[in-house]
N, C-alpha and C positions, 0 to 999 in steps of 0.2 A: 338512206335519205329519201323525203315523199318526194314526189314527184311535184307539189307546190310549194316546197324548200325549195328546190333549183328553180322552180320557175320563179319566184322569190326574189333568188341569187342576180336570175337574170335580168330583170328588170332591174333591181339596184343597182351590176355593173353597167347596163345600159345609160343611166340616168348618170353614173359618177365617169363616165367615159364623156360623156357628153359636156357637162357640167366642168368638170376639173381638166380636159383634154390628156387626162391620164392614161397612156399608154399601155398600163399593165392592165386597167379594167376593160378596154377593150379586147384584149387576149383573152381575157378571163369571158368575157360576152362571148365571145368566137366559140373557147372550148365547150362552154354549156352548150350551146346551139347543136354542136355537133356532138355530144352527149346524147341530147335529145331525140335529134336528130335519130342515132345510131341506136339507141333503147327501144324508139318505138317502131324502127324497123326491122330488130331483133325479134323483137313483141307479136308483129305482124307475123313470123315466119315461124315462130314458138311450136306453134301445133302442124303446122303444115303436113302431110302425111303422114301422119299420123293414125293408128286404127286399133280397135280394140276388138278381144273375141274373147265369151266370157261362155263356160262350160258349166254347167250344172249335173250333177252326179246323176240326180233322181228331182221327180216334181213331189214325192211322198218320202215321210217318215215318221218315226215315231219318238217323241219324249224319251231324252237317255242316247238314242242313235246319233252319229255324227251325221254331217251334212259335208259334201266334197264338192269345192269349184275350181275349178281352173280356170284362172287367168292367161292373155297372152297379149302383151302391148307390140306392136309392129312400128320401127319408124322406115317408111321409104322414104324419104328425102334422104338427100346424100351431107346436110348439115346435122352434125348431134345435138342431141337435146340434152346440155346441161341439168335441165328441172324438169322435170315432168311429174305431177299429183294425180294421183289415181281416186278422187272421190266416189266411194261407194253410197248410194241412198237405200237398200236395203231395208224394212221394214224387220227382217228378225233381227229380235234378239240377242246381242254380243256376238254378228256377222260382221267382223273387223278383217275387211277384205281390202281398205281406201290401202295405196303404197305411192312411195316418192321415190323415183326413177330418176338413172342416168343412160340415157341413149345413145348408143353411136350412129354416124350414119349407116345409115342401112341393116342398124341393128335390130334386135328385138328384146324383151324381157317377158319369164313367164314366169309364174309362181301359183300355186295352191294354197288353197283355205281349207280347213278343216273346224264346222263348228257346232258344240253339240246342243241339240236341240233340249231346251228345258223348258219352252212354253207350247203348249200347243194351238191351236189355229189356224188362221191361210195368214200367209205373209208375201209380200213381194222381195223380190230378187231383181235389184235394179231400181231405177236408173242410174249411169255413172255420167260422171260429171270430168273431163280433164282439163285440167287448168298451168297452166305455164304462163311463162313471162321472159324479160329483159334480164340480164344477173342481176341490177340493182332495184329492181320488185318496182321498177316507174311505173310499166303499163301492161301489168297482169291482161289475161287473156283467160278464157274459159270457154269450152264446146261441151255442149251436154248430147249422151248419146243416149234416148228416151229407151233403147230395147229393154226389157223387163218382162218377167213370165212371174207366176203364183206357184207358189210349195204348199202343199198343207202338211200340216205337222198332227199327227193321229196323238192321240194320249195311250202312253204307255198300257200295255196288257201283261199281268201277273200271271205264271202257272198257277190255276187252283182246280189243280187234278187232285190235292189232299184234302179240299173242302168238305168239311161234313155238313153235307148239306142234305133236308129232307128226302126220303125217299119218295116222295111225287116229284120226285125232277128227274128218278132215272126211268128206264124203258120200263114198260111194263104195263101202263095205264090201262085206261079206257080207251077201245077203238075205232077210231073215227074215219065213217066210211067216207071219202070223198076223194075225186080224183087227185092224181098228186105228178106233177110235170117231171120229174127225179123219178129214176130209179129204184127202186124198193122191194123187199122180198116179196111183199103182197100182191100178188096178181089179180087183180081185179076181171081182168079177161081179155077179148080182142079184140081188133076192128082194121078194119082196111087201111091199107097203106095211105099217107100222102104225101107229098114231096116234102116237106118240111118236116116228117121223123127221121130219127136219125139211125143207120142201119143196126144199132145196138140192139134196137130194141124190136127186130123183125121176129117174129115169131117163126122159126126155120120148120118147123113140124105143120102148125097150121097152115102154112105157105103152101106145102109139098102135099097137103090132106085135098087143101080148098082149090089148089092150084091159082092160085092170088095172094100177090104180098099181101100180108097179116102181120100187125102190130101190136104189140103186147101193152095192156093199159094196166098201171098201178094204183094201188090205194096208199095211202098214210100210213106212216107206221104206226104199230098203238100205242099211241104214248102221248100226254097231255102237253099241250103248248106253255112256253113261257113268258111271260110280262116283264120285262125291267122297268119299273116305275123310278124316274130320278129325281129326287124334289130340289125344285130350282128357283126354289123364294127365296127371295133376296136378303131378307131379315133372319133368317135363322144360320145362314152361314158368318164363315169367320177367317179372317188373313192370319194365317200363323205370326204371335209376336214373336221377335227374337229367332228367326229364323239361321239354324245354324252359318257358320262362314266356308267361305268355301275349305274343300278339303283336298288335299294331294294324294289320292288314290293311287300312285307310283304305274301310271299307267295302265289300271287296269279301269273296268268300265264301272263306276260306281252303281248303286243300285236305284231300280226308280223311284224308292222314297226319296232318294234325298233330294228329288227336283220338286219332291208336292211341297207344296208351301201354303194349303188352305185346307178346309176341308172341300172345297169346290171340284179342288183336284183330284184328293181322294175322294171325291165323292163318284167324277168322272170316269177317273182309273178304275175303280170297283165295279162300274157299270159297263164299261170292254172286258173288262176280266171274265165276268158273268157272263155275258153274251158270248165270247171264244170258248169257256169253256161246256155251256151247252149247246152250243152248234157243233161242237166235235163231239160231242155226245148223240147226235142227230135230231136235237129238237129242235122246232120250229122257235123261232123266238123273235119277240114285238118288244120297240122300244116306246114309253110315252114319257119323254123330256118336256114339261112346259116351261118355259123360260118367258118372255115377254112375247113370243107367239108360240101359236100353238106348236108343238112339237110330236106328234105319231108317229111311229115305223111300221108297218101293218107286219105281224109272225109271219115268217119265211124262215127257209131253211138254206144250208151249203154254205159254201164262202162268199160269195159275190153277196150275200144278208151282212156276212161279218163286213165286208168294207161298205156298206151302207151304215150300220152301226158305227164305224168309225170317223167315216165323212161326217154324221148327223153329232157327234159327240168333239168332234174335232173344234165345232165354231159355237157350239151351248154358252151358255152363261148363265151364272146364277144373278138373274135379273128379272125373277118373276115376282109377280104380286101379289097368286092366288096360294094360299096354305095347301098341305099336302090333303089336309082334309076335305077339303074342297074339288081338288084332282082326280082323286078317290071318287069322290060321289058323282062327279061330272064324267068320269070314265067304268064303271063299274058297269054299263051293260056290256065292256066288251069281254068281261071274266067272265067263263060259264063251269059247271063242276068239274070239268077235264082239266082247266087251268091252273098256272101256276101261277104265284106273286111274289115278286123280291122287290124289297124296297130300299132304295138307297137313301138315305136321309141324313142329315144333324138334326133337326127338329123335335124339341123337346117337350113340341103340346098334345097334350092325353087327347086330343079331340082327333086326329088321326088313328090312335092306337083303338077308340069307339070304331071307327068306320072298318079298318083293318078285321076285327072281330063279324062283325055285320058279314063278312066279303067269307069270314072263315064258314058261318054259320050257313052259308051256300055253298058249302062244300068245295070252296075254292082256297087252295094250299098256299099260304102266306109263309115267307121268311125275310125275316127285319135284318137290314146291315145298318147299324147305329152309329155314323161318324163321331164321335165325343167331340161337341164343338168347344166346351170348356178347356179343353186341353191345347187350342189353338191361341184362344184367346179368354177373354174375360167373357161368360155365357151363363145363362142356367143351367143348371144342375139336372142331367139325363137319369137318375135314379126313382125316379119317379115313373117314368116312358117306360126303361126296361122295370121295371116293377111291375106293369100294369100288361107290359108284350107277354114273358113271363106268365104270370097270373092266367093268360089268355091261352096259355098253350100252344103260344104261336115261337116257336125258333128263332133265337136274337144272337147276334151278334155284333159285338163292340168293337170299334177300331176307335184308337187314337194316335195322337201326333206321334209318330217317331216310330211307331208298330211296323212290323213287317207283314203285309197283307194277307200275303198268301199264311202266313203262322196263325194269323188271328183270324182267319176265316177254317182252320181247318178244324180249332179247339184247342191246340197247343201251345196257343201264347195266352199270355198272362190275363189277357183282355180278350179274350175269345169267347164265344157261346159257353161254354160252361162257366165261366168269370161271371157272365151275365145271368145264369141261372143264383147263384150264391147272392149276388146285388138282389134280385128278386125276393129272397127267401128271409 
């Protein structure tokens, strides 16, 4: 019953107490008063010591990984909490952490969340809200507890250690003299100590020759840098219709396709993929994402590149305006003939596959990854693009919806570089 039903109630016995000198309404006045009374001092003491302590596994993960929090509700007061609501305001994703608790005094309650990440982003963790009341829900009460921290959620990365991918992407290249802060076979020569190198690299022989620490300087490996170009025009991508239902994988960890749901995704995921797998190959690798700002990762090398690569790809969107063609020409002084180009795309206009050609004819190594965005949703027809990649001599490969990446980038799925040779031909 609301809370302006009794008070309802109680102006009417009031009035018919009065009125008719009826005995029973004013009994009936009495007990509402102390109803009232007893609700909203119940009300008042609801939350009372009360305390919340909320665990986060990790501030990072990746698309497909679970997420683990731990909850822990504390009641110090020495009355129980009947009710107690645990409102979560979380920003990810299906984080269904909110619980309805019974308390004793001086109890506590604690439980885990486990939730698996399928979008990637920054998301918040927090704020929680607890709310209680009276038994008869009169005069609800609520405390909000503002703590809250940021998770980023990375986009999934595929093994493509099988990729056949051109051979200007492995070791071998052209060698580029220039100092290199890493470790590297190429000894470039030496120079005096400073506090800030680190004793790995003290030259033990020149040390003992010159009698003065000596530091060893490296050069580059020889081997051409690479570009992940990722086109992030908003018109040529596509939200997968029909997006499968969920599936009961009987516990085990499904695969990361089955969280892409666009080609945006795939488009994302191909461009971590790429980058992990030539950074463990030792190339330098540069990301240019434009999405509605500009987006550059200048070529570095090691791990601490890949988690830049991933922070940078984690919050992308395809919400740009300028065609890939246009990105292309706006960015082409940064490819020189040692470089390499992969491009991740849906886009199905020949006026990119013109500029790509242009970049080849400078002796700078192209290879197309063709999201098929017909396959997602209603699109033009990409036979035309790989006809013309094809044609150009440039290495295409096709992915579509429901493709296992890592297959159709290596040649061995059905939509794979060779697939795309045959469409050409």
């Amino acid at each position: 019953m609301g809370g302006w039903k009794i008070a309802t109630l109680l102006a009417f016995a009031l009035v018919a107490g009065q009125v008719t000198d009826w005995e029973v309404a004013d009994q009936l006045a009495i007990a509402l008063v102390v109803l009232l009374a007893g609700a909203w001092s119940w009300s008042r003491l609801s939350l009372g010591g009360v305390g919340l302590e909320r665990q986060t596994a990790s501030d990072r993960a990746q698309v497909g990984e679970t997420l683990r929090e731990r909850f822990e509700v504390r009641n110090r007061g020495r009355l129980a909490k009947l009710w107690l609501e645990v409102i979560d305001h979380s920003t990810l994703p299906h984080h269904a952490a909110g619980r309805v608790l019974h308390l004793r005094g001086r109890g506590r309650a604690a439980w885990e969340v486990e939730t698996r990440c399928r979008r990637r982003g920054r998301f918040r963790v927090g704020p929680v809200t607890l709310r209680a009341g009276d038994p008869l829900g009169l005069f609800p009460r609520r405390r909000a507890i503002p703590d809250s921290h940021e998770i980023v959620v990375y986009p999934a990365v595929i093994d493509l250690r099988g990729a056949s991918l051109p051979t200007g992407l492995l070791t071998g290249g052209a060698a580029v003299e220039r100092r290199s802060a890493m470790a590297t076979p190429n000894v470039a020569g030496v120079r005096d100590y400073t506090p800030s190198d680190g004793f790995n690299r003290i030259s033990w022989s020149a040390t003992a020759r010159l009698g003065r620490l000596m530091v060893k300087e490296f050069d580059v490996d020889p081997s051409s840098d690479a570009w992940i170009v990722l086109d992030l025009e908003r018109a040529v991508h596509r939200a997968a219709v029909g997006h499968p239902p969920e599936v009961d994988f009987a516990g085990v960890a499904p695969p990361v396709e089955h969280w892409l749901d666009s080609t945006e995704e795939y488009a994302v995921t191909l461009a971590a993929s790429l980058a992990r797998l030539l950074l463990a190959q030792g190339r330098a690798v540069g990301l240019i994402a434009h999405g509605a700002g500009a987006g550059v990762l200048p070529a570095d090398r090691g791990e601490r590149q890949m988690v830049k690569v991933l922070e940078t790809l984690a919050v992308v969107a395809a919400d740009g305006q300028r065609p890939l063609a246009v990105v292309l020409a706006a960015e082409s002084r940064r490819f020189t003939r040692h470089d390499t180009l992969l491009l991740v795309t849906p886009s199905t206009a020949e006026t990119w596959v013109g500029a790509v050609a242009e970049l080849s004819g400078r002796r700078v190594r192209a290879t197309a990854v063709l999201v098929e965005a017909e396959t997602f949703a209603p699109a033009p027809s990409a036979l035309l693009v790989v006809g013309r990649l094809v044609a150009a001599g440039i290495t295409t490969h096709v992915v579509k919806y429901g493709d296992e990446l890592a297959g159709a980038l290596s040649g061995t799925s059905p939509t794979g570089s060779a697939a795309a040779g045959r469409r050409g031909g």
